[in-house]
C-alpha positions as CSV (number, residue, x, y, z in Angstrom):
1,X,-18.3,5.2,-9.2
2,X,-16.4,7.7,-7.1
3,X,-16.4,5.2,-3.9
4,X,-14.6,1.9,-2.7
5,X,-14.3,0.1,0.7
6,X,-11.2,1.5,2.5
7,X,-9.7,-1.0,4.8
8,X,-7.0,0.2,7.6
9,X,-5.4,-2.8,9.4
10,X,-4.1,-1.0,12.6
11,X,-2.6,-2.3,16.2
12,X,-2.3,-0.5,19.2
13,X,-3.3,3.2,17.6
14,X,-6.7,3.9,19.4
15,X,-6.1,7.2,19.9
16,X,-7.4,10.2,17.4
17,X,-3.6,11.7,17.1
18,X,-2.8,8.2,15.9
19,X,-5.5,7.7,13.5
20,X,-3.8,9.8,11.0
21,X,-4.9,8.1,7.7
22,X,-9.0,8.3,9.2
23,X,-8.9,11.5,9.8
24,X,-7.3,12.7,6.4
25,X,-10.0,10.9,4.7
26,X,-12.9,13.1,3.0
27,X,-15.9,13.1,4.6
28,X,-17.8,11.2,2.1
29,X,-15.5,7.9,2.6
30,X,-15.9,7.8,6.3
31,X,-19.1,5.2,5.7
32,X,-17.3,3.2,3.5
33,X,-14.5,2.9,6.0
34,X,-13.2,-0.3,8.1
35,X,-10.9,-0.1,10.6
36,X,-9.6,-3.8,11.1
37,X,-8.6,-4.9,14.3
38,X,-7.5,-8.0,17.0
39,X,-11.0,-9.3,18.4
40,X,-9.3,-8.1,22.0
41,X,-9.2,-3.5,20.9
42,X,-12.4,-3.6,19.6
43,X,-13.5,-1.8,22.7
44,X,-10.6,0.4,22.4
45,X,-11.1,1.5,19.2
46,X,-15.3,1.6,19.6
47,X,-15.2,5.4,20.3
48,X,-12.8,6.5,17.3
49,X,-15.7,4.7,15.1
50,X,-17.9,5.9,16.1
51,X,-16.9,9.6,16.2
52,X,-15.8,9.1,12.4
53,X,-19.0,7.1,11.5
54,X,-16.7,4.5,10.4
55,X,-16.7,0.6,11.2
56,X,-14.8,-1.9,13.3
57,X,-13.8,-5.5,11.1
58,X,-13.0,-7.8,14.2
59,X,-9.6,-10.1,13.2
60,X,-10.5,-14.0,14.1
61,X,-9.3,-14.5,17.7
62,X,-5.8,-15.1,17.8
63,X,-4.5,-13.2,14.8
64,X,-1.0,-11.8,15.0
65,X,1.0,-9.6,12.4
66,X,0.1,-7.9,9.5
67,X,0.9,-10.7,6.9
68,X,-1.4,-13.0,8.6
69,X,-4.7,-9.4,8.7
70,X,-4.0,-9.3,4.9
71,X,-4.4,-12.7,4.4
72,X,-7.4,-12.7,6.3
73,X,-8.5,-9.6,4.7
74,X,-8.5,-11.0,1.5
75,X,-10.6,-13.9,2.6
76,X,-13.2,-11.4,3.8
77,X,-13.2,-9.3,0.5
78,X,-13.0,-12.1,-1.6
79,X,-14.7,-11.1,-4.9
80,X,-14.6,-7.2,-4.3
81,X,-13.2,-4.3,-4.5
82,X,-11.3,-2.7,-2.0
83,X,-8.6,-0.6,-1.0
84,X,-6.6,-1.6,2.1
85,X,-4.2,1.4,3.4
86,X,-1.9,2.1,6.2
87,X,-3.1,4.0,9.4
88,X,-0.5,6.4,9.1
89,X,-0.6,8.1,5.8
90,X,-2.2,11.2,3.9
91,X,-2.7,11.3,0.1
92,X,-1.4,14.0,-2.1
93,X,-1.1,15.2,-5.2
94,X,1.9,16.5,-7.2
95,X,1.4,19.4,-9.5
96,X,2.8,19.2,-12.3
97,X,4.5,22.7,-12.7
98,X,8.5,23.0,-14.0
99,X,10.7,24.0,-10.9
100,X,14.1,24.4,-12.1
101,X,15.3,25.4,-8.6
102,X,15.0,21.9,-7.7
103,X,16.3,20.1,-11.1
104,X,12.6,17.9,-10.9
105,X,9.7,18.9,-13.2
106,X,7.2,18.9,-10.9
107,X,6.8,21.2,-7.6
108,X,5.7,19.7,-4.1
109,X,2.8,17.8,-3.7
110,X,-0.4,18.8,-1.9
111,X,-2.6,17.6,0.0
112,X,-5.2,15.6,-1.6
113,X,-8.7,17.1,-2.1
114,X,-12.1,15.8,-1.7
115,X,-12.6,16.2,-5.8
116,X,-9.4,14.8,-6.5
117,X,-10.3,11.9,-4.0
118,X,-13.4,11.2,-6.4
119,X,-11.7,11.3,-9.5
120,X,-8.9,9.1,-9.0
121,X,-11.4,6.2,-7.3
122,X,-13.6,6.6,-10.6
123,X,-10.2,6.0,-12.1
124,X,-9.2,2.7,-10.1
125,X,-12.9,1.5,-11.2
126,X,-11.7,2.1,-15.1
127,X,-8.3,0.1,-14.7
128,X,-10.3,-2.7,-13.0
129,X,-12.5,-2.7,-15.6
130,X,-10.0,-3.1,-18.3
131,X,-8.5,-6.0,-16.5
132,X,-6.2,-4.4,-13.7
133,X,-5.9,-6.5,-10.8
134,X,-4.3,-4.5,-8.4
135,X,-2.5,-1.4,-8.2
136,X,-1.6,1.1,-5.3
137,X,-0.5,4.7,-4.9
138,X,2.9,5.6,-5.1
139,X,4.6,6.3,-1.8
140,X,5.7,10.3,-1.7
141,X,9.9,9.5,-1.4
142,X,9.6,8.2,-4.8
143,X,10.1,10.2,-7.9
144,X,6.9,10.3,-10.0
145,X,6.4,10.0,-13.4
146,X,5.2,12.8,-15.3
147,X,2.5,10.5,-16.9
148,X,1.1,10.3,-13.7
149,X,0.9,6.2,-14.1
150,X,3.0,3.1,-14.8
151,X,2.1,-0.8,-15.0
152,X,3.6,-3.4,-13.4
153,X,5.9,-1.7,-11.0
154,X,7.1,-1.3,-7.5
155,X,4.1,-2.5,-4.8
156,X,4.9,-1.0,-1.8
157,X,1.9,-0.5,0.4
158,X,-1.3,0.9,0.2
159,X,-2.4,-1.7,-2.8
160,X,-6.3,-1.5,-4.0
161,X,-7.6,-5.5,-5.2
162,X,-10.5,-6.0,-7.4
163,X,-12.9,-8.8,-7.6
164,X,-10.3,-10.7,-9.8
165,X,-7.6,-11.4,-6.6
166,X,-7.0,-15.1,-6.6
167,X,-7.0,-14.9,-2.9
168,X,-6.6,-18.5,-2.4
169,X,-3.6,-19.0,-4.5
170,X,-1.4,-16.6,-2.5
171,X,1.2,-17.3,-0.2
172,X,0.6,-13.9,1.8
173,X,3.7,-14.9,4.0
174,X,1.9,-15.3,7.6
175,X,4.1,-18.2,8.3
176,X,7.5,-16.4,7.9
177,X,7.5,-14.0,10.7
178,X,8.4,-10.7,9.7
179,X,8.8,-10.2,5.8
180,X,7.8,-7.2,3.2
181,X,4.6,-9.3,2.2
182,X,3.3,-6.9,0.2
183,X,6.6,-7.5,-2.3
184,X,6.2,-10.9,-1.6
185,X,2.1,-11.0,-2.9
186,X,2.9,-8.6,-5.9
187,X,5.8,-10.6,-7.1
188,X,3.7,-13.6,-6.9
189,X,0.9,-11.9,-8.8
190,X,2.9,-10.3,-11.8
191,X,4.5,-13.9,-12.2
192,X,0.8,-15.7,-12.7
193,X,0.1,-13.1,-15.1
194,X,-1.9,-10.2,-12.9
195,X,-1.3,-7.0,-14.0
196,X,-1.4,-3.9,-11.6
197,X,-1.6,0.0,-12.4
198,X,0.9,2.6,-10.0
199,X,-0.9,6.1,-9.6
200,X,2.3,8.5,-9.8
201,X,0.0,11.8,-9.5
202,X,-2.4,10.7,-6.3
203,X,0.7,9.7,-4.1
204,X,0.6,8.5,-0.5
205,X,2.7,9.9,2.2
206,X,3.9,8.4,5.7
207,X,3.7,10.6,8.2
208,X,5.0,8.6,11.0
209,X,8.7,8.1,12.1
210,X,10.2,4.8,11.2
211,X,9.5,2.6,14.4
212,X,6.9,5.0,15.7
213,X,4.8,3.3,18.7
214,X,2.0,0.6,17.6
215,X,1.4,-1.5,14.2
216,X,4.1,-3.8,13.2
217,X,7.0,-0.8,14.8
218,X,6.1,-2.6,18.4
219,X,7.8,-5.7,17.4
220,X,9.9,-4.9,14.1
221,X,13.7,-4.8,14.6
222,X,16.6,-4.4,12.6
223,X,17.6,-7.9,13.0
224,X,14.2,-9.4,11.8
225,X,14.2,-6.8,9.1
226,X,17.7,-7.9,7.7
227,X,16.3,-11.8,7.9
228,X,13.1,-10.7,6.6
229,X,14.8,-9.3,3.2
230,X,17.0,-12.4,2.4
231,X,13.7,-14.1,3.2
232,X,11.9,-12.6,0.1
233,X,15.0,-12.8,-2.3
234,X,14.9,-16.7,-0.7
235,X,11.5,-16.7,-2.4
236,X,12.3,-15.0,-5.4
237,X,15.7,-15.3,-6.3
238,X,15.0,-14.4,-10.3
239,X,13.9,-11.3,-9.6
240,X,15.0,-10.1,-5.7
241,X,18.8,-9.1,-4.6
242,X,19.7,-8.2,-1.6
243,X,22.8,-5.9,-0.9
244,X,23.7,-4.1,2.1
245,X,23.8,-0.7,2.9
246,X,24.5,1.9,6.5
247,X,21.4,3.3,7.5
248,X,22.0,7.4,7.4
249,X,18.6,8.6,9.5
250,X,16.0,7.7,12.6
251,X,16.3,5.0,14.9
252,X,18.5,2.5,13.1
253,X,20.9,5.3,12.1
254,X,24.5,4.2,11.1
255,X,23.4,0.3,11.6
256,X,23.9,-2.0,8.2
257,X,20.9,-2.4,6.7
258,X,19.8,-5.3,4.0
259,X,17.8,-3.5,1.1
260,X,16.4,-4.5,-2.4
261,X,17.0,-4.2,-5.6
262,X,13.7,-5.9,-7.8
263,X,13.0,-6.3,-10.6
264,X,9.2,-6.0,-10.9
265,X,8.5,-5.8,-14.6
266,X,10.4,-8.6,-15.5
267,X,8.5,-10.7,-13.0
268,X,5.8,-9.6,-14.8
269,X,7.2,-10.6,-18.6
270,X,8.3,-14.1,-16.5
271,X,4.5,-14.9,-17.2
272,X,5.1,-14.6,-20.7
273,X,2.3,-12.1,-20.7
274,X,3.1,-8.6,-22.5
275,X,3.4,-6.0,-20.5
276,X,-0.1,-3.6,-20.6
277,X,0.0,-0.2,-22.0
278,X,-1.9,2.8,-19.9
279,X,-5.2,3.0,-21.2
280,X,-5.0,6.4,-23.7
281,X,-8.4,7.9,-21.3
282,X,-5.9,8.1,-18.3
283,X,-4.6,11.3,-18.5
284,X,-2.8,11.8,-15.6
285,X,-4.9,14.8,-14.5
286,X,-6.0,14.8,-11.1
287,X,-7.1,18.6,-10.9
């Protein structure tokens, strides 16, 4: 199965130029697209659906925050599979060719094609199929394996759920304010015992600035950043630190910033599960 529901939370980003993610997408996926917003843009977002051929999933009235559309995303998809990304992201793919110029063994990704696209979803099947629960795409400033997969890693965003998600045993963290919830959720799933699988080859990339207008940047600040971190290492004081360091770029330059060191695999081995090999089919071959 080359296909899977992709699910783009998104706030205040009606506009084509904002819809970066939806229009990166192949053709193909557009059907099996949702765009998931408050009950009160629908309207504003009606004409981007429609000239995509994509859908609108209305948020219960009153929703607020992007812990609280996960959470209720989950109870929407409950016994699926899906794939919920950001609005504001490509995919791409790193090739795997020595470049000794820049000390790394692979050169600089590119952009993501339709066939590629295919073959990595008919992947994320297989690993749900051999008991995956979850898994994402590695975000692009992270240095990827030359495997092209790891288990049991770093969950950043852009995380894919199969029908296994024990949606009601989750704290997805709509009650704290703001807080990296999608740490929070992994961290709480490696430590029942759910295993996830990171794609290192099919990567995903942000596009946007850091604070750029709509989603969560319209109401993120330093401050609740800062109190969100300590929050999750609050939560998860085995496996989260917190130390401090100056912010060097963008609009928080030279500001102390709270960061995280975690430890994800050990979370996992906290379940006193062993931690899964890659299945030996999974080449890492995206071409």
């Amino acid at each position: 199965m080359d296909t899977i529901d992709i699910i783009i939370p998104t706030y205040n980003r009606a506009t084509d130029s904002q819809q970066i993610t939806l229009r990166k997408l192949p053709e193909y996926l557009r059907p099996h697209t949702f765009l998931v917003v408050r009950q009160e843009q629908v309207a504003d977002y009606q004409p981007i659906a429609d000239e995509y051929g994509c859908q609108i999933h209305a948020l219960p009235e009153g929703s607020s925050g992007i812990a609280q559309a996960r959470k209720q995303i989950a109870e929407w998809r409950e016994g699926t599979r899906y794939w919920v990304v950001e609005d504001d992201i490509t995919f791409r793919c790193v090739e795997w060719t020595p470049n000794p110029e820049k000390g790394t063994p692979y050169t600089e990704s590119i952009p993501a094609t339709e066939a590629q696209f295919r073959t990595a979803i008919t992947e994320i099947h297989k690993f749900m199929d051999e008991g995956f629960t979850f898994g994402a795409s590695h975000v692009a400033n992270i240095p990827p394996k030359e495997s092209g997969y790891d288990v049991c890693s770093r969950i950043w965003t852009n995380v894919f759920y199969s029908e296994n998600l024990p949606v009601h045993d989750l704290d997805w963290g709509d009650s704290y304010g703001i807080m990296p919830e999608d740490f929070h959720v992994a961290l709480q799933l490696y430590k029942a015992g759910h295993a996830s699988i990171i794609l290192h080859k099919f990567r995903s990339s942000p596009t946007s600035a850091t604070n750029a207008p709509g989603g969560c940047s319209d109401y993120r600040t330093m401050e609740s950043h800062n109190a969100g971190q300590q929050h999750l290492s609050d939560l998860h004081p085995t496996h989260v630190k917190v130390y401090e360091k100056i912010q060097t770029a963008g609009p928080w330059k030279n500001i102390p910033k709270k960061a995280l060191r975690v430890q994800w695999k050990k979370a996992f081995q906290s379940s006193g599960k062993t931690l899964p090999e890659v299945p030996s089919w999974a080449k890492g071959n995206l071409s």
